[in-house]
C-alpha positions in Angstrom: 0.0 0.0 0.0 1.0 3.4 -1.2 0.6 4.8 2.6 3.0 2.5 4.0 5.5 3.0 1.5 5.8 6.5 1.3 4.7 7.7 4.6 2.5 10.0 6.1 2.2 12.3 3.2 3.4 12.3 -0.8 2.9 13.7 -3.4 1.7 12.8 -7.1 2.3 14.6 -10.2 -0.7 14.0 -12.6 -0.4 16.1 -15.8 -0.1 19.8 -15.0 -1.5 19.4 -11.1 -0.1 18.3 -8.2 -1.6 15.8 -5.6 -1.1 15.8 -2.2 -2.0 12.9 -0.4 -2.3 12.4 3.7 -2.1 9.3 5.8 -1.9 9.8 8.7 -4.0 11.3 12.2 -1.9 14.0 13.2 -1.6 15.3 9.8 -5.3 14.9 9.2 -5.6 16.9 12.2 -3.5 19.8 10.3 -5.4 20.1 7.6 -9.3 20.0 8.8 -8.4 21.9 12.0 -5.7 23.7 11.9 -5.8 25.1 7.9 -9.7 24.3 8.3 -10.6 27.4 6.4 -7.6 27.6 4.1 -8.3 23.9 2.7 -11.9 24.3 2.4 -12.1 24.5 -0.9 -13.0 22.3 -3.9 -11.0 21.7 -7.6 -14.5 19.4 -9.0 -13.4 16.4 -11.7 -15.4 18.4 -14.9 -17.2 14.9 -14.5 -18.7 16.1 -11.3 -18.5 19.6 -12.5 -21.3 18.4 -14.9 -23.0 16.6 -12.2 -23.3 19.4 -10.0 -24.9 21.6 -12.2 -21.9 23.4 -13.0 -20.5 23.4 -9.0 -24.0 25.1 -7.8 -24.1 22.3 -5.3 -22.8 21.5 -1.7 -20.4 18.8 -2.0 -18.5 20.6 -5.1 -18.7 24.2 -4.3 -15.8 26.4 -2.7 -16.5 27.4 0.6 -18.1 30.6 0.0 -21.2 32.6 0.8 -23.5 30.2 -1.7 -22.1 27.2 0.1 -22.8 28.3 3.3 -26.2 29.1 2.5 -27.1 26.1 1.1 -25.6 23.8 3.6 -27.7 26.0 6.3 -30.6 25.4 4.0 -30.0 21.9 4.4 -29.4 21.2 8.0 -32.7 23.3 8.9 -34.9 23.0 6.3 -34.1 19.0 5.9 -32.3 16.9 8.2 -33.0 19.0 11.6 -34.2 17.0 14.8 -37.5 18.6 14.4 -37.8 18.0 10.5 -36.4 14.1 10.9 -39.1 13.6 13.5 -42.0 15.1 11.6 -40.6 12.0 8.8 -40.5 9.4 11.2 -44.0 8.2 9.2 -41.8 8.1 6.1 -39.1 6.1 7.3 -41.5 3.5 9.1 -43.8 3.0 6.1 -40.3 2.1 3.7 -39.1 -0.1 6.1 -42.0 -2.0 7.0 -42.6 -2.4 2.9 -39.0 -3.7 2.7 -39.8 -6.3 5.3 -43.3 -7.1 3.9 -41.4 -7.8 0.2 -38.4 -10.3 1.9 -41.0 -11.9 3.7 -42.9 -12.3 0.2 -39.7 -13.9 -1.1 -38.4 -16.4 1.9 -36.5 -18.9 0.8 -35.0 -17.1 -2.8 -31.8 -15.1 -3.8 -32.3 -11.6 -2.6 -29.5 -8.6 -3.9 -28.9 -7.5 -0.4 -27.6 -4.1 -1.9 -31.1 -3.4 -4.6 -33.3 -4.3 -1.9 -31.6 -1.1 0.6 -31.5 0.8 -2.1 -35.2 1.2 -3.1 -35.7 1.8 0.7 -33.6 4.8 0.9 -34.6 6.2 -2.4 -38.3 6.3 -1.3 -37.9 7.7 2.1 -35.4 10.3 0.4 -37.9 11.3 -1.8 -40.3 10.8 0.2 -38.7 14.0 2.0 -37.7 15.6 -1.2 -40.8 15.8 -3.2 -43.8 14.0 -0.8 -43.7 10.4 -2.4 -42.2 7.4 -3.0 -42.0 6.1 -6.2 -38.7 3.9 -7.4 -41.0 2.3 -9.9 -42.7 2.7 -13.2 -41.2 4.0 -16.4 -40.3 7.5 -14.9 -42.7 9.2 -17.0 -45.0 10.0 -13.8 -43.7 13.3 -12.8 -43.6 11.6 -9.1 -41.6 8.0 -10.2 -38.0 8.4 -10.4 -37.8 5.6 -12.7 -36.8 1.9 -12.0 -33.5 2.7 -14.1 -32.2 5.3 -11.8 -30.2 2.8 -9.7 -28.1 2.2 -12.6 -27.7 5.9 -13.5 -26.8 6.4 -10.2 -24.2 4.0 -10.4 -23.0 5.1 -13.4 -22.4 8.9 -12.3 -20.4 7.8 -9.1 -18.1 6.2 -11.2 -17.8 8.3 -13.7 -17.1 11.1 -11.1 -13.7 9.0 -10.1 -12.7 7.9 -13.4 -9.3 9.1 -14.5 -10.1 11.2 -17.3 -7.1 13.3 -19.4 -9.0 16.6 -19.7 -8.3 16.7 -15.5 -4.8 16.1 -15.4 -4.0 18.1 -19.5 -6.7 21.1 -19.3 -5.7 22.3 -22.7 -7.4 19.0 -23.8 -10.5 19.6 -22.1 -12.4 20.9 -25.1 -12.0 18.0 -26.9 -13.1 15.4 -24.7 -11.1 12.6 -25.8 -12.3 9.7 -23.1 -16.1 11.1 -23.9 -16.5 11.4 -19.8 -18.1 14.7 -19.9 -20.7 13.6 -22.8 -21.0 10.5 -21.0 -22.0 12.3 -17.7 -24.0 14.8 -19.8 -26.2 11.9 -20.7 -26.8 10.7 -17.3 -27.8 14.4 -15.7 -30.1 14.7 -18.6 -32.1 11.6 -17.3 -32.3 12.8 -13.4 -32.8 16.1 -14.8 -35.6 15.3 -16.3 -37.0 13.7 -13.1 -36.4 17.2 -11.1 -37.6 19.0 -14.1 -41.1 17.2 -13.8 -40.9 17.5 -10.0 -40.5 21.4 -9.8 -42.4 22.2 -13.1 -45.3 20.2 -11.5 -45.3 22.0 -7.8 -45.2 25.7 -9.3 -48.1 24.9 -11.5 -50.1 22.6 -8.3 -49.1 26.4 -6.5 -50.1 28.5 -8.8 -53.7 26.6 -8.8 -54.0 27.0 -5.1 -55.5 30.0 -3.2 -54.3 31.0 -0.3 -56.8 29.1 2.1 -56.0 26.2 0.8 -51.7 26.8 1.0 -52.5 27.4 4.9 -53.9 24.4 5.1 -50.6 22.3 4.1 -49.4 21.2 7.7 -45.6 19.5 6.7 -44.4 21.2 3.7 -41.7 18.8 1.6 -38.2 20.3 1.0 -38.8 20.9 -3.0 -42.3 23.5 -1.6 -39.9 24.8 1.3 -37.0 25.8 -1.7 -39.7 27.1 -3.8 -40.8 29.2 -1.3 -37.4 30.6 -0.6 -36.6 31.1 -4.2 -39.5 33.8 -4.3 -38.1 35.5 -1.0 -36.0 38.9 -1.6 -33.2 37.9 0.4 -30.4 38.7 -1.3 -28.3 36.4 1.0 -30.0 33.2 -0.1 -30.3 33.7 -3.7 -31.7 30.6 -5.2 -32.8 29.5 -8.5 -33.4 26.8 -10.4 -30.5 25.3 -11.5 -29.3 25.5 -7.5 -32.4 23.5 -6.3 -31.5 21.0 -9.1 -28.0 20.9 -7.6 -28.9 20.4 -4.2 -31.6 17.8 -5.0 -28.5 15.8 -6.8 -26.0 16.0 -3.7 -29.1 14.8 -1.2 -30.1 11.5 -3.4 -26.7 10.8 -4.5 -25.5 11.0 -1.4 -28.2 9.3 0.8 -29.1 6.7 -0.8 -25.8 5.0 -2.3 -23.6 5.4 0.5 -26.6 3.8 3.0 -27.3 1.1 0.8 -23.0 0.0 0.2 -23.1 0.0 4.1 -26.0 -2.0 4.2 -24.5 -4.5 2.2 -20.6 -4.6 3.6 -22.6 -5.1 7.4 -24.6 -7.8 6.2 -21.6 -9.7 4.3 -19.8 -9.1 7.7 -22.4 -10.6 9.7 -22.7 -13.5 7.2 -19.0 -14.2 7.3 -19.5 -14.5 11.4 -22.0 -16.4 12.3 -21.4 -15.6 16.0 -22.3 -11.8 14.8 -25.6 -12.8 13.6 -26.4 -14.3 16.9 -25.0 -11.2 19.4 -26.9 -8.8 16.9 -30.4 -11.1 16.8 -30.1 -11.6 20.6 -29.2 -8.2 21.5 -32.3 -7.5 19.4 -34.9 -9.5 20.6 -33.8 -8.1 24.3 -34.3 -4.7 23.5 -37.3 -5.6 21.0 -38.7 -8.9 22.3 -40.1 -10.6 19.3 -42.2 -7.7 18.2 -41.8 -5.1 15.6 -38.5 -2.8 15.2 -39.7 0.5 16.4 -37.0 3.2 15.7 -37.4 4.1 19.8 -35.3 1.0 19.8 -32.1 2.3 18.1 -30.8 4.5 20.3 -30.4 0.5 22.5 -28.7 -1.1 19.9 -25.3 -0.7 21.4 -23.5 -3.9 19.9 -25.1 -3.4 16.3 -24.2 0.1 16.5 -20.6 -1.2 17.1 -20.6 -3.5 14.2 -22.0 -0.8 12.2 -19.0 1.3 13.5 -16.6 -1.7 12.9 -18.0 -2.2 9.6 -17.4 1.8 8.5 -13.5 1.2 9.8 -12.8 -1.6 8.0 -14.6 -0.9 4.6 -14.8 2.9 4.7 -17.0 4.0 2.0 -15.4 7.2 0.9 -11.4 6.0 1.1 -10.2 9.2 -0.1 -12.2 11.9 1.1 -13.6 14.1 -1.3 -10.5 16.4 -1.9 -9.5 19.8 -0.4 -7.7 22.7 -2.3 -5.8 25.7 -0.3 -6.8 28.6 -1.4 -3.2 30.0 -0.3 0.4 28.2 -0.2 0.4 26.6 3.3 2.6 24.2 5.6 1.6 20.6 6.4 4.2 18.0 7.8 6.5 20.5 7.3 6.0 20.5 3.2 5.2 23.9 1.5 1.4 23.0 -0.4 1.2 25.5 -2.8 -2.0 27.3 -3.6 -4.9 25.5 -6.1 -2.8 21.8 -4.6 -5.6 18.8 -5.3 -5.0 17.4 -1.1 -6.9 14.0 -0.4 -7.0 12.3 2.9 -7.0 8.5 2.8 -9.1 7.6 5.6 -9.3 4.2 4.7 -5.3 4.1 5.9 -5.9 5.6 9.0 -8.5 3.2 9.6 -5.9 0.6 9.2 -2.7 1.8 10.6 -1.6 -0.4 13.4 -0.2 3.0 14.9 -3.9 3.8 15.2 -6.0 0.3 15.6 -4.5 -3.1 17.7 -5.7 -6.3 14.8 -6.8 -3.6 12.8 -6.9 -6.2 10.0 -9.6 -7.7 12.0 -13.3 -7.8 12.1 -13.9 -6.6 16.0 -16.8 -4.2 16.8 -16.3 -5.1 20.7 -13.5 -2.1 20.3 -16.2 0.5 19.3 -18.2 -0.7 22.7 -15.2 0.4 25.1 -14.8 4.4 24.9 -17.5 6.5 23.5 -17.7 6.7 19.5 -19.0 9.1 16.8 -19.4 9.9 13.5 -18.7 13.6 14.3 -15.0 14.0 13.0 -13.3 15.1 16.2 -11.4 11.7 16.9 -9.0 11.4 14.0 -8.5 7.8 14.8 -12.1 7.1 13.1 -14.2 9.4 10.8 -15.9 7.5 8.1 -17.9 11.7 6.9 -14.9 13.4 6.9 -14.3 15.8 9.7 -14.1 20.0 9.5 -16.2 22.1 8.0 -16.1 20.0 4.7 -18.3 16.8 7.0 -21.0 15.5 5.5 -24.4 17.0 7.0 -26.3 14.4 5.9 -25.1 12.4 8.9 -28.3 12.5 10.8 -30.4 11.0 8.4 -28.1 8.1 7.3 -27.2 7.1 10.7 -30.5 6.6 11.5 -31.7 4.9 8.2 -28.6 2.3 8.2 -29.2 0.9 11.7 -32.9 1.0 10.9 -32.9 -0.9 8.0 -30.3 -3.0 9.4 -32.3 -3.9 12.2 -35.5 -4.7 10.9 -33.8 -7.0 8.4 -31.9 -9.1 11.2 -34.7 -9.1 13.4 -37.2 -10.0 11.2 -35.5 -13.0 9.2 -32.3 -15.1 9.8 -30.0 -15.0 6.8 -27.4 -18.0 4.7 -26.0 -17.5 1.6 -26.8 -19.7 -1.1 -25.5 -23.0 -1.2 -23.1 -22.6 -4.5 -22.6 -19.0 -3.8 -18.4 -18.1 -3.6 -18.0 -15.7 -0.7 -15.5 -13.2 -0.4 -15.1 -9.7 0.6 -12.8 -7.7 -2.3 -14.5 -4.3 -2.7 -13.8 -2.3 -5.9 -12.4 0.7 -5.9 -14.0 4.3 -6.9 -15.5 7.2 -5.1 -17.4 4.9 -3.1 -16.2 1.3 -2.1 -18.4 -1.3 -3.5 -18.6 -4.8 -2.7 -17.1 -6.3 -6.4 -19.4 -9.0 -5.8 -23.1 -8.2 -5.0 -24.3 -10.2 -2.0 -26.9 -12.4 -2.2 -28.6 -13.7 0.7 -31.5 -16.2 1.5 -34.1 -15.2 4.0 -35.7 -17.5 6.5 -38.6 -16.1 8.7 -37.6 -15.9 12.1 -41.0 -13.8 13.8 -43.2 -16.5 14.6 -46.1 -14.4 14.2 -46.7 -14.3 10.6 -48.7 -10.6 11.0 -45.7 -8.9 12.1 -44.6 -9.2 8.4 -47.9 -7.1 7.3 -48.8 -3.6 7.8 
């Protein structure tokens, strides 16, 4: 590995820009504390430049006034304690689907990783837009189209694919690996979705008269945008294109990283039988044999530390997405000049021995001895990054992984199929996949059958 070999830091030369990578905690520790503010800003891919709506978005923007904005747009108007608990309906009425569908196919092959995935989409968009639809052709202006999985997957990768226009910008104009056009194609299908989506509520507004506006008790984040867009604030400034943007970062970003976790915990537990069995017995104290309520999370303590285990060993981001100093600066005594692409491999810090004892090794009993978070202030372990560049969508995945983790355990017990080849190899990209899907058998394991109904 690259981070043993060379140390805590080194640098790469690709095409006309340098890339700085860091390995280690202290020097993590530098640059998202210490030169917070000077490394808070973005050099996009012109893959995810294209994806973003032209950088209008959170994840690719600089740190500036428009990024502040939005990301204070997001954390009230979205994933706030208040807003998460006025979805709690949303988030019970996917997961008790999902369970209702396994329990319709007990005893087949079931793609652990499609089956979280339609989950997260609908409660997303359930938040989004006020429904949830991974179905149909798309052509409803609420479905998002059973082939969005694939595009989703495609723009991911296409965001992390080495492409010459990056590294040679005079080439950019020509486009010689067709990444651009190729992520051209895939925005024009979402955007078509979020075209349908927004076009539809202005005209369902414009329809309405005021009574009837008041009488809307929970608005959905697409109305609450709208609304904000037609405010004279010059401070928030929104318009189209932006909403699009930020609608891309939130179902990008919620629903693949949940559903890769999902599926890296479950081929965990599956390689461990004695994991299954602490997890389904820790659950049926906390539960009984009833229904997973999400009042029982927050008791979960030894599946939240497999969860936790599971994030160290197959970090889904390992190289964060990158910082670039907007002013020559010092890190581990190296001079990183201005406009410098600087990643952080996380997934080496959530190996180094220095850091982890067996850190080769499956053990989530380490995440129950000192108190753990996903918070970014222990530079040991932090799976979202850590600085004012953290994901803010922690609140909401943290809560959807366990659930759905939960309910899945607790409901059925789980083998893989006879002639199926385990292993554990990920591929690597912008997110860390599992390079072979896993598929698992269910087996009921409520013994009252109505538990699987709702």
């Amino acid at each position: 590995m690259m981070a043993h070999r060379y140390g805590p830091i080194f640098s790469l030369r690709l095409g006309s820009k340098l890339h700085i990578v860091v390995n280690s905690m202290d020097l993590v520790k530098v640059v998202t504390r210490d030169l917070d503010q000077t490394m808070a800003n973005r050099s996009p891919p012109l893959a995810a430049l294209t994806m973003s709506y032209g950088g209008n978005d959170i994840a690719w923007s600089n740190s500036d006034t428009h990024w502040r904005n939005m990301r204070k747009i997001l954390a009230i108007q979205l994933i706030s304690d208040k807003n998460l608990k006025a979805c709690q309906t949303f988030r019970t009425y996917e997961v008790r689907r999902l369970v209702k569908e396994v329990y319709s196919k007990l005893g087949t092959r079931i793609d652990i990783n499609e089956i979280a995935f339609k989950t997260e989409v609908n409660v997303v968009t359930s938040m989004l837009w006020g429904c949830s639809k991974l179905s149909g052709d798309g052509n409803d202006s609420s479905s998002i189209g059973d082939g969005f999985r694939e595009v989703e997957f495609k723009i991911v990768e296409l965001m992390t694919a080495p492409n010459i226009s990056d590294f040679l910008p005079l080439l950019s104009p020509f486009d010689l690996q067709g990444r651009q056009r190729e992520m051209q194609r895939q925005l024009e299908y979402v955007d078509r979705i979020f075209e349908n989506i927004i076009q539809g509520r202005i005209e369902a507004n414009s329809s309405k008269n005021e009574g009837e506006a008041e009488e809307d008790r929970r608005k959905d984040f697409v109305q609450v945008l709208l609304e904000l867009k037609e405010q004279k604030d010059a401070s928030i400034s929104l318009d189209i294109i932006k909403i699009k943007a930020l609608l891309m970062d939130i179902v990008l970003a919620a629903t693949d990283t949940t559903s890769t976790m999902v599926e890296w915990v479950m081929s965990e537990i599956l390689n461990n039988p004695g994991l299954m069995r602490k997890v389904q017995d820790e659950l049926t104290e906390v539960t009984g044999m009833n229904v997973i309520q999400e009042s029982h999370l927050p008791k979960l303590k030894y599946l939240d530390a497999v969860i936790k285990e599971t994030f160290r060993v197959h970090t889904p981001v390992p190289l964060l997405l990158h910082r670039c100093p907007d002013e020559s600066c010092i890190v581990g005594g190296y001079t990183i000049p201005k406009g410098t692409i600087v990643y952080i491999n996380v997934w080496a810090i959530h190996r180094d021995p220095k850091n982890w004892t067996d850190p080769l090794e499956f053990k989530p009993e380490r995440f129950l001895i000192d108190k753990w978070d996903y918070h970014g202030n222990n530079f040991k372990f932090f799976p979202f990054g850590s600085g004012r560049r953290i994901c803010p969508g922690i609140p909401l995945g943290e809560k959807m992984l366990m659930y759905i983790l939960a309910s899945l355990l607790h409901s059925f017990d789980w083998s893989l199929p006879e002639d199926e080849v385990f292993e554990l190899s990920d591929k690597f990209g912008l997110v860390a996949k599992k390079r072979k899907p896993l598929i698992a058998i269910p087996s009921q394991r409520l013994s009252d059958a109505s538990l699987y109904s709702f």
